[in-house]
N, C-alpha and C positions, 0 to 999 in steps of 0.2 A: 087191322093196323090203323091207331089212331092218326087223322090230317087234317090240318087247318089248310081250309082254303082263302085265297082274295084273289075275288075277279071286280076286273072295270074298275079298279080303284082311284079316285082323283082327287086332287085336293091342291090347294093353293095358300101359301102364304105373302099375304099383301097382293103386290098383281102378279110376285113370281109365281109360276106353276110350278109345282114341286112332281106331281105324279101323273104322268097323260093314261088312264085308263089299263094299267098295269095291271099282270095276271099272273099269279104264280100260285102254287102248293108248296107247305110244308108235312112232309111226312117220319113216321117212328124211325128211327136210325141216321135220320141227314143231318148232317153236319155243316154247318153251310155260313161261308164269310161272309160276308155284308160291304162292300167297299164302296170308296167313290168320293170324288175330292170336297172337302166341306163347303158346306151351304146347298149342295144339294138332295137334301133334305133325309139324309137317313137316320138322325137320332126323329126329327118326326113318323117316320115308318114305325121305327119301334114304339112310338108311345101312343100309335094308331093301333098297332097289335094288343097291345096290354090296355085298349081302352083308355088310355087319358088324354085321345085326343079322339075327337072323332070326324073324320073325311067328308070331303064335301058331298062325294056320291062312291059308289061302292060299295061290293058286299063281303064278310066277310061271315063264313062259317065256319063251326069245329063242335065235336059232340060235348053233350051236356056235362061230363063231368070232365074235360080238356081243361087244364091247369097249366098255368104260365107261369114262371117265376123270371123276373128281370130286376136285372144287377144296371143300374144307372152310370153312367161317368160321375157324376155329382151325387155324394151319398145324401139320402133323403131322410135318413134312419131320427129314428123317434131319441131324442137328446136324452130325456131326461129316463130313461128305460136304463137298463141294467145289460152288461153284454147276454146273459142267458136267458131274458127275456127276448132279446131282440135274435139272437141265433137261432131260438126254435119257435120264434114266432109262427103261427098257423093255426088253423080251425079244424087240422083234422084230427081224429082220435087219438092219430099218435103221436104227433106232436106236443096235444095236451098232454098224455101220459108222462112222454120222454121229459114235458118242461117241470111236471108236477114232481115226478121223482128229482130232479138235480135241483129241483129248489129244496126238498124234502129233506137232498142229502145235507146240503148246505146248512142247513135249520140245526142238523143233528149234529153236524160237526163240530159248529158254533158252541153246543152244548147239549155234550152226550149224557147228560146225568136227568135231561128235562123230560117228566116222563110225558107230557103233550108233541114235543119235537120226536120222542122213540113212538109215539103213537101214528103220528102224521107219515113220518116215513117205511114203521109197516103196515100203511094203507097203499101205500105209494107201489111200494115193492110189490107187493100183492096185484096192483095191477100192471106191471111189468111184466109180471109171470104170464099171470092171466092171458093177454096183448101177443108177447111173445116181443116185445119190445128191445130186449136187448141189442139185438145184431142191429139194429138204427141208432140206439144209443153207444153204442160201441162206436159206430161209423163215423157218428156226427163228433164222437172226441176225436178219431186221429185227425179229420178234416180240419177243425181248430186247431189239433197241434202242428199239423203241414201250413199252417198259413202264420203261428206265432202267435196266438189265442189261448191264453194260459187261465188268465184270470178270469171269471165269470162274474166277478160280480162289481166289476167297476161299470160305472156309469158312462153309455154312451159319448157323453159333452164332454166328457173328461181326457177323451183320448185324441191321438194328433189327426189330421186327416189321412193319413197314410193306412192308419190303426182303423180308422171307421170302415173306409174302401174293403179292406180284407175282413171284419166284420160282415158286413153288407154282403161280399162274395161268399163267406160260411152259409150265410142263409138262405142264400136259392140254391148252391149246391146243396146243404143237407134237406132240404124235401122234395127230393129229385122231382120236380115238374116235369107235364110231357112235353112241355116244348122248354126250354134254359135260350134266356136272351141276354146274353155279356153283353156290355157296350165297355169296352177297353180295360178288359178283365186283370190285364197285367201291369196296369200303372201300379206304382208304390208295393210290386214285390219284388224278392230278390231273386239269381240266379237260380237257386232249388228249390223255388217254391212254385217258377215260372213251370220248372223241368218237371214237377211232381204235377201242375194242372194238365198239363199237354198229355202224361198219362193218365191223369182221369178222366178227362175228356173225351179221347178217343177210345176210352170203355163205356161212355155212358150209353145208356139204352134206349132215351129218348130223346126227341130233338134238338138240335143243338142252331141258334142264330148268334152268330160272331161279330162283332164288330171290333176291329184293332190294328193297329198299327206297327206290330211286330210283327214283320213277315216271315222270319223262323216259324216263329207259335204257329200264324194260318199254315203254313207249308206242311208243318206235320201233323196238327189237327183237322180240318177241313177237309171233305171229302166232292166240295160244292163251290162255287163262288159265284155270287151274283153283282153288280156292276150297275150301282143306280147314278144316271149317266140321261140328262137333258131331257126329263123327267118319264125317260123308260127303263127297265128294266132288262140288262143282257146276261144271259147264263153260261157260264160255262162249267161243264162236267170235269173233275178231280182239287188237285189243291195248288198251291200259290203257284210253283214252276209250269204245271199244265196251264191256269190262269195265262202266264207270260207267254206264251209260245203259242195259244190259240187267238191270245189278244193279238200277237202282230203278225197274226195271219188275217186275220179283219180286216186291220187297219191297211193291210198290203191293198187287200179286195178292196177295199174302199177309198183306196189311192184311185187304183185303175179305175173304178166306173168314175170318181169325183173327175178324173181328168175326161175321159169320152164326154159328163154331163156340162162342164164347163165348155167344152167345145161346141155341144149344142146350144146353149145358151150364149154363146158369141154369135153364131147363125139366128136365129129368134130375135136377139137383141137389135140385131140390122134390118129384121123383117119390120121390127115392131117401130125402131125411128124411122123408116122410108115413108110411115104414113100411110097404109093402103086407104084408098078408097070407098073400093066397097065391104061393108062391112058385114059378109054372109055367113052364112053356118060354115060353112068352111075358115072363113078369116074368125070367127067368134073361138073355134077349135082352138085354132093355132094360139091366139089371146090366151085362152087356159093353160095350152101345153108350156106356152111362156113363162107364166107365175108358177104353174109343176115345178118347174127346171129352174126357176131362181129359189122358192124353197130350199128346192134337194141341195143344188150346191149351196146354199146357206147353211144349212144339214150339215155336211159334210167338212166345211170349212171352218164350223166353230167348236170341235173336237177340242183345240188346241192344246198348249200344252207349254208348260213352264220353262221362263228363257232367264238365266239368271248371269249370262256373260258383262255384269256391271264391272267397272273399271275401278280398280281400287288405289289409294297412295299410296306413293313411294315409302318404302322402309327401308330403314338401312338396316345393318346384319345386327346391331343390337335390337334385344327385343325389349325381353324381362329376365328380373333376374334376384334369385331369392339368396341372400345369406344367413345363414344361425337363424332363421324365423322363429318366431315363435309367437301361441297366439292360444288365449284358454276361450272356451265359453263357457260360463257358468264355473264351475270346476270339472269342466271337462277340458281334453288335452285335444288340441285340433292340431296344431304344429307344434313339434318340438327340436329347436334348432335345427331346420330342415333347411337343405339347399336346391338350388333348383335352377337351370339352364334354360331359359324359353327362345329358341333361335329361330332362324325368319321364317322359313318354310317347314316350321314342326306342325306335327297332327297328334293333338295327346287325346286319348280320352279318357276320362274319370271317373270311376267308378266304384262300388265297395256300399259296404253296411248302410241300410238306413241309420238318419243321425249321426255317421260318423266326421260330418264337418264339409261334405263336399260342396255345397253352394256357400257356407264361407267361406271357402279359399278362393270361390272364383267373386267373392265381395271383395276380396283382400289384394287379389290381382289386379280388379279392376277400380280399387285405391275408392272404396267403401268403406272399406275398416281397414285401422291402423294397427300396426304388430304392435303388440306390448312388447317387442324386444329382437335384435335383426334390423336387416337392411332389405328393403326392397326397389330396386332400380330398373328405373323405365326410360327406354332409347328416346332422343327426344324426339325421332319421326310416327312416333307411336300415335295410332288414332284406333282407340277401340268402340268396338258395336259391342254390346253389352245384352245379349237375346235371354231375358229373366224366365222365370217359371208363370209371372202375373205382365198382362202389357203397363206400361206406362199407361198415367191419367188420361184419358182421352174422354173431348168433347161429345159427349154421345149425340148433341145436338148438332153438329159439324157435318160437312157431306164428305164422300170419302174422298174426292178430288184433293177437295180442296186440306185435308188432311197431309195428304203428301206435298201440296204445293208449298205448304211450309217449309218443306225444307229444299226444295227446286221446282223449277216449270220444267227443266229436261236433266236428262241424265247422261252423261259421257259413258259410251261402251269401251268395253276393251279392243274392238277394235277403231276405235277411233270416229265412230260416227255417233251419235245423237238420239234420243229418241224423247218424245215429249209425257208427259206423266199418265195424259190420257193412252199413249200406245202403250206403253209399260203394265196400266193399269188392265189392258188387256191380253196381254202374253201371261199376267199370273191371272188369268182365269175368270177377271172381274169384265162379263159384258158391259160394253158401253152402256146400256139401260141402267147399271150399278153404278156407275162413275158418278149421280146425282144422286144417291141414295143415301140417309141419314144412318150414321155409324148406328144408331143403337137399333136398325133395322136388320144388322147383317147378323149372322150365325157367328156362337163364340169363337168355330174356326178359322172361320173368315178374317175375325180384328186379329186373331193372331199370326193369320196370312198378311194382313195389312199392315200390322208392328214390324214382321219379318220386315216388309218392302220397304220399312220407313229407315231402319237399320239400314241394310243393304243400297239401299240408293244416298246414303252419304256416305258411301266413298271409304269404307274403313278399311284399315291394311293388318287387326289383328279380332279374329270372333270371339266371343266367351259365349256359349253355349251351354243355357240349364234347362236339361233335359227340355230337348227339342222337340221330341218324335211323341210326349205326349196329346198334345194339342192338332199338330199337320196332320194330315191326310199321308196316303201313299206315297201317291203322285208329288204330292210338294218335299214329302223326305225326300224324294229319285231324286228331284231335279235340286235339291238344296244338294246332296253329296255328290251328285254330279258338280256342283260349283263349286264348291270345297277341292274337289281333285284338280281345279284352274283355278284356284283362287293364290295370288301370289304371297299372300303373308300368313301369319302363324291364326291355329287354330285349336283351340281348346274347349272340349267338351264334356260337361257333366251328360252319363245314359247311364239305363239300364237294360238298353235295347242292343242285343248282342246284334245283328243284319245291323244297323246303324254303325256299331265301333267297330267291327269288321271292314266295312269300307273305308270308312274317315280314318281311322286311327292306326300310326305306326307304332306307337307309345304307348302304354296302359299306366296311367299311375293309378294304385288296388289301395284304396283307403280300409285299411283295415280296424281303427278305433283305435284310442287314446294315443293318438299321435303316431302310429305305424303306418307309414307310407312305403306300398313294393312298388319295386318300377318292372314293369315284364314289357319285353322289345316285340311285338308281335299282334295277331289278331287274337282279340275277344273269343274267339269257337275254341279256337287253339289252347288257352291257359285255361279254359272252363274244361278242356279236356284233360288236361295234364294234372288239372285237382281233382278230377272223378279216379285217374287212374292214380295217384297219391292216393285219394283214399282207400283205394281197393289192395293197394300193397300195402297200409299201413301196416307194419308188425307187429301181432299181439303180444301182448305179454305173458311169457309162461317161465314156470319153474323149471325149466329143461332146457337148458342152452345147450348142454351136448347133443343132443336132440337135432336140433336146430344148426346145429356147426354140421352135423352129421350127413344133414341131408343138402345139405350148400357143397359138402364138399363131394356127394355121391354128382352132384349135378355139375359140377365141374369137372368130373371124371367123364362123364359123358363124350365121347366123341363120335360116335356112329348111331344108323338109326338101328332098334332090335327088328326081329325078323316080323313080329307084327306091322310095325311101322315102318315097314319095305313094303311092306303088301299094302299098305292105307297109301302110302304112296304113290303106287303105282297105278290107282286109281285116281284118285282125288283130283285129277285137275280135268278127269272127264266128267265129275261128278259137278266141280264147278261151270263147265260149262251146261249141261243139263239145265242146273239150277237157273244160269243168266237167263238160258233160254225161256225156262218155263215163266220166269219174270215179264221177260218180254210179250210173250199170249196172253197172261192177265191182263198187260197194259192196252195192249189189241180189243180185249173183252170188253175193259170198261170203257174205251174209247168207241164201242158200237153196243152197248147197252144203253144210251139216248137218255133219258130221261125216269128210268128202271131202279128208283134209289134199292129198291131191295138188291137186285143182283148187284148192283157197284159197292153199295155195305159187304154183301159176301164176300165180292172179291177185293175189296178193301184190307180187308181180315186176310184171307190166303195170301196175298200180295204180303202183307207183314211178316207172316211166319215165312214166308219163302227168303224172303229178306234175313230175315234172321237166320236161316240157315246156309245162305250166304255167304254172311257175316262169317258163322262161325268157320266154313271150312275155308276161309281167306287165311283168319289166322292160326289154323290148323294149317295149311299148307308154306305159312312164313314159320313157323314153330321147324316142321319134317325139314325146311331146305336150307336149315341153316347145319345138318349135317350129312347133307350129301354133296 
């Protein structure tokens, strides 16, 4: 079983330490998230792994022919390349094969009468055979076609960033490396492409390091979660729900001793101002055991954690408000004569097709771009934060104090007390030691945790939200929708991040393209399920409608169960419980298999299929009792 190891790993950027001497393994089958609020330092771990950076001290080993493939947040891909150059980019035999034949074919398409192109591509073919090539080249077309990869031979430059992003993700998946290192694999896709990675993921064979901000995705991919967290490394064994429930079992543990070691360090504190005297190995002890115990509670104390009870203006009950709109881009249709109710405490979220117009509408709201035709009416107590996809101009020379003090020295809470830009600066996460730090020193997440704070500390009473969750950390998504749930005035949000519009959202407006706006009253999980099970009912079309009338009207006849289905009955809900049961031993198993990635993969796997058949005799048992 191939494993990359890193022990004693250190490294520091500028005087921050990013890694105190970290020790972990990666091995074949693990699955494993990456999390931990930005800036501290895990897009640097990954570009320590893949060698583009190298660590101040540490070692890291993995066998000779151990192959990485990493997917960047920021595509890096060669511009001027062609997409089938860049999708089967690689140096191994059959990558060249697989790239030499689809160029081969491409040649011969172009022009099937040239007898040099019929030549070229039965040399090609020939070693396909030869190879055995196809089932990879088979592979790596549906993988393009699951991600919306059609054309092959456009140019890199030429496509938007959304288009390079899934590009770039085609190409570490198709030369399945043994380790695959995503860094926020699901920006710029949509709902089935999201739904179609999460199961190839958790079939892949080799290992897997995540980094991402959809906590659905980790939940049902990940089998691992690691917690890069003041610059250690904490583990905890299964996926995102196991993640939450072990974490604030810690943090409990780590209430109770932080409170006993503050008590001792109020005792110590009074040893150490009395002044002793004499100053002997015993009094020398004590001195040590002093600065132990102000560390550890120092430790223990700067966990923190994001407070965002800002106090916002008064709105009165008008908000916004759209009539007959109307609005093209290009000759495309974004609005068309569309209405729209924005009242004081709505929670919409937004979502639907790439390109189908959803960050101009929230230009258009937020009175950026003018309707070519319609009314758009804004309450006059209206003050909006405007949180874009890019932050505003900022002084990179600038320190970051003094960034916010532009726009106050203190901030009014909602409950009516105060606080000054420095204490604020540190409840979102920014150590005092940062508070003098030059903007172009911090991590991209960071200016975008600091754009956040710079909105939100003026006071706004209506959000406009484009796609927030791809930039923040976990932690800063929790504590932003935890503020949205207290926040008193209207909230509008472009996602693609279903955990996101789940909580925020009471409202779905579903942009569907050329001007088709659905409105669905409910959560994001819920209408992504009611169109998997739309499409599963859709009715084929067939020449046999009597057919068809025939058996609707055998199933309305239906009123009791047959004598088979008296006897699956009279079983089946001991059968369900069995099953709960045997779920529960697995989860027992991998909760005392420690660090055993093989056995927690096996039963990883069993755990699934048990689940599934769960599943199915649930609605095998709602099916039987709707006729007894």
């Amino acid at each position: 079983m191939k494993e990359l190891k890193i022990e004693n790993l250190t490294h520091s950027y500028g005087m921050k330490q990013l890694f105190d001497s970290i020790t972990f393994s990666i091995t074949e089958g693990q699955r494993i998230g990456l999390i931990g609020v930005n800036g501290t330092g895990k897009t640097s771990l990954l570009k320590i792994l893949t060698k583009q950076l190298s660590p101040d001290t540490g070692d890291i080993t993995q066998p000779n022919d151990y192959r990485i493939g990493y997917l960047e947040q920021i595509s890096t891909l060669d511009e001027s390349q062609t997409v089938l150059n860049t999708v089967f980019d690689g140096d191994t035999p059959l990558m060249v094969t697989v790239r030499n034949y689809e160029a081969a074919l491409q040649l011969l398409t172009e022009d099937p009468m040239n007898e040099r192109a019929q030549n070229i591509f039965a040399k090609a073919e020939q070693k396909m055979n030869s190879e055995n090539a196809w089932n990879s080249s088979a592979r790596a077309k549906a993988i393009l076609n699951r991600l919306g990869i059609t054309n092959m031979q456009l140019i890199v430059g030429e496509l938007s960033g959304g288009q390079q992003k899934r590009v770039a993700l085609a190409q570490v998946l198709i030369q399945e490396p043994d380790l695959l290192i995503l860094d926020e694999p699901t920006n710029h896709l949509d709902f089935e492409m999201i739904k179609w990675l999460e199961n190839f993921l958790m079939s892949y064979k080799g290992a897997l390091l995540l980094v991402t901000h959809d906590r659905y995705f980790l939940d049902h991919v990940v089998n691992y979660i690691v917690e890069l967290t003041h610059g250690r490394l904490e583990k905890y064994i299964g996926n995102y729900q196991n993640y939450i429930q072990l974490k604030a079992e810690r943090e409990e543990t780590a209430a109770q001793k932080s409170h006993k070691q503050k008590q001792l360090y109020k005792q110590e504190l009074a040893w150490m101002r009395a002044g002793v005297k004499a100053r002997g190995t015993k009094q020398q002890a004590r001195i040590d055991r002093f600065t132990d115990l102000k560390e550890s509670v120092s430790k223990y104390d700067t966990n923190g954690s994001l407070d965002m009870n800002l106090s916002g203006s008064r709105l009165g009950k008008k908000v916004l408000e759209l009539e007959q709109a109307t609005f093209h881009r290009d000759e495309q249709v974004i609005l068309n004569q569309y209405n729209l109710l924005i009242q004081q405490k709505d929670r919409i979220g937004i979502t639907g097709e790439n390109g189908s117009g959803k960050t101009t509408f929230l230009n258009i709201l937020a009175g950026i771009l003018p309707l070519e035709s319609g009314i758009i009416e804004v309450g006059e107590t209206v003050k909006i934060a405007y949180y874009t996809q890019t932050n505003e101009a900022m002084d990179e020379n600038k320190r970051v104090i003094s960034y916010l003090q532009e726009v106050a020295e203190e901030v009014r809470l909602a409950d009516g007390t105060s606080l000054s830009v420095s204490q604020l600066l540190e409840q979102f996460l920014f150590d005092r030691s940062t508070h003098g730090t030059i903007i172009s020193r911090l991590s991209g997440g960071e200016k975008r945790r600091l754009y956040l704070l710079k909105l939100l500390m003026q006071q706004p009473n209506v959000l406009l939200l484009d796609e927030p969750t791809n930039d923040l950390d976990i932690q800063t998504l929790t504590v932003l929708e935890d503020y949205i749930q207290t926040f008193s005035g209207a909230v509008i949000a472009v996602s693609h991040d279903r955990y996101f519009l789940d909580k925020i959202a009471t409202k779905l407006l579903i942009f569907q393209g050329n001007g088709k706006i659905d409105d669905y009253y409910g959560k994001m999980s819920e209408y992504l399920m009611q169109q998997e099970e739309k499409a599963v009912k859709q009715p084929v079309k067939t020449d046999l409608p009597e057919k068809k009338n025939y058996n609707e009207e055998k199933k309305k006849e239906k009123i009791k169960l047959t004598y088979l289905e008296q006897k699956e009955w009279d079983t089946i809900e001991e059968e369900i419980f069995d099953l709960e049961a045997e779920l529960e031993n697995i989860q027992e198993e991998m909760n005392q298999a420690g660090s055993d990635y093989t056995v927690i993969g096996d039963l990883s796997d069993k755990q699934k299929k048990f689940q599934q058949k769960l599943t199915e005799k649930m609605e095998r048992w709602e099916y039987l009792s709707e006729y007894i």
